[in-house]
Residue, then its C-alpha position, 0 to 999 in steps of 0.5 A: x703904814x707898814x708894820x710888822x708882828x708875830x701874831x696869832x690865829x685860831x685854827x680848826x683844831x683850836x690850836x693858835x698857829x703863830x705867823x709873821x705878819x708885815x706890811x700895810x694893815x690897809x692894803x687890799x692885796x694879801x699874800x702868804x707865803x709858805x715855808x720850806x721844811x725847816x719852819x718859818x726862818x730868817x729866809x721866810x721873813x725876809x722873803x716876806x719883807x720884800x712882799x711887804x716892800x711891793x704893797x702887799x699884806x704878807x702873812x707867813x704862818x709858823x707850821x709848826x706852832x703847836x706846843x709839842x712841836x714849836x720848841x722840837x721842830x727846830x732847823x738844827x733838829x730837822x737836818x739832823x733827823x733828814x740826815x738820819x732818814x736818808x742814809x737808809x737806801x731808797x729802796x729800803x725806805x719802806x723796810x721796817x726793820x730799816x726804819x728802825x734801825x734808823x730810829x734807834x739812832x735817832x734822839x726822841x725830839x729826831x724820831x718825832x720829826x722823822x715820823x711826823x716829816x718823813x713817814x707821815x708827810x702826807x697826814x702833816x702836810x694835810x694838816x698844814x693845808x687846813x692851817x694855811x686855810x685857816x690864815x686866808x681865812x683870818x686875813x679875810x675877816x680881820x682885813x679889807x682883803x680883795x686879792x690874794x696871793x700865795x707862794x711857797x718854797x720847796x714843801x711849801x712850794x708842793x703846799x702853795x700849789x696845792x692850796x690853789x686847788x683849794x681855795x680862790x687864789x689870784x695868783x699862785x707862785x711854786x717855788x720847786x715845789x710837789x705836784x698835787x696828789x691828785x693832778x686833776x685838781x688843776x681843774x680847780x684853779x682860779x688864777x695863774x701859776x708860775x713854776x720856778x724850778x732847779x735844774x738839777x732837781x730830778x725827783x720835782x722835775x719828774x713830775x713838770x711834764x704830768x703837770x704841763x699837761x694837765x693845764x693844757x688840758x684844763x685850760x689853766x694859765x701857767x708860766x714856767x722858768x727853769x734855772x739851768x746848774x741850780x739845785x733845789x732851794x736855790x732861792x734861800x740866800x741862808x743855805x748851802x746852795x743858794x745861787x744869786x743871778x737865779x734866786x734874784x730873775x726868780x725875784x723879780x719874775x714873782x714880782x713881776x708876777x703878783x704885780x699882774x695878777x693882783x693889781 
């Protein structure tokens, strides 16, 4: 029977990372999906839903579960926070003195976002890796789970990709998503990717090529669609660039997708 809940689980650090769980608790076929930066959204649940719907168990954890973030880490306070960062110039982004010029314009609740987002991404977005871990793992115990399934969503598109170096994933779904740091970690994938990307997405889009090329290398199966005149976060039907007749071929390319590789 098809449910849904916010749940509960440990992670390695002894904090209890909330998730939207939904779907069939009998289902043998698991899938996570991953937020985009502002957290687990109306966008995020509803995405899942519709996994839900196709005969999965979906598990979408909340990245921003521990307490001195839960109640900070809001949409309202992330965009106010991105949009205090990047009036900095781009070359001026390393510039001390810019940043804290910057941060004296920001609220407390603003600088935590913007140091921990921003300047500190990289130790964050490890931390995340560990936390999404610890929910595949919590799938694995607490249910009869024989395929798994991951999919992401701007920063949760570079996590999904990234996690698929890390754990043995069936399929993997990138929606305009970061290439891993270290791009020989291709090598470590277990089942196909497929790559949805903007058109009008040059920072993501530099890195396809490097990409591409490390698949043919590895030998690593990879499918790849680019929608011509979108823009990054096409897909989220609550944003400002939200583009249908892509958001819904990408739709059913991942349905399409998981439904192949985790028959």
């Amino acid at each position: 029977m098809k449910t849904e809940e916010m749940i509960e689980f440990p992670t390695f650090d002894g904090t209890k990372v909330k998730a939207f769980l939904a779907g069939d608790r009998e289902s043998n076929r698991a899938i996570i999906v991953i937020q985009e930066i502002w957290g687990l959204t109306n966008f995020i649940k509803n995405y899942s839903r519709r996994l839900a719907d196709d005969g999965y168990l979906v598990l979408a954890p909340h990245l921003y579960s521990r307490k001195e973030e839960v109640d900070i880490f809001t949409q309202e306070n992330i965009a106010m926070a991105m949009k205090i960062f990047f009036e900095i110039p781009a070359e001026k982004r390393g510039d001390a003195d810019s940043i804290r010029t910057a941060m004296g314009r920001a609220s407390a609740e603003q600088g935590e976002i913007i140091t921990k987002l921003m300047l500190g991404r990289g130790n964050t977005e490890e931390r995340m890796l560990k936390d999404i871990a610890m929910g595949y793992e919590y799938l694995k115990e607490k249910f009869s789970i024989r395929k798994f399934g991951v999919v992401g969503f701007c920063m949760g598109g570079g996590l999904s990709f990234r996690i698929s170096t890390q754990l043995p994933f069936d399929a993997t779904v990138v929606y305009y998503g970061s290439n891993p740091p270290d791009l020989n970690d291709i090598s470590k994938i277990k089942g196909p990717v497929l790559g949805l990307y903007a058109g009008e997405d040059p920072r993501i889009n530099a890195g396809i090529p490097d990409a591409v090329s490390h698949f043919l290398k590895f030998k690593k199966q990879l499918e790849l669609k680019v929608y011509p005149n979108t823009n990054h976060a096409f897909a989220n039907n609550d944003g400002s660039v939200y583009n249908r007749e892509a958001a819904e071929d990408a739709w059913e390319r991942t349905s399409l997708f998981f439904r192949k590789c985790l028959k």
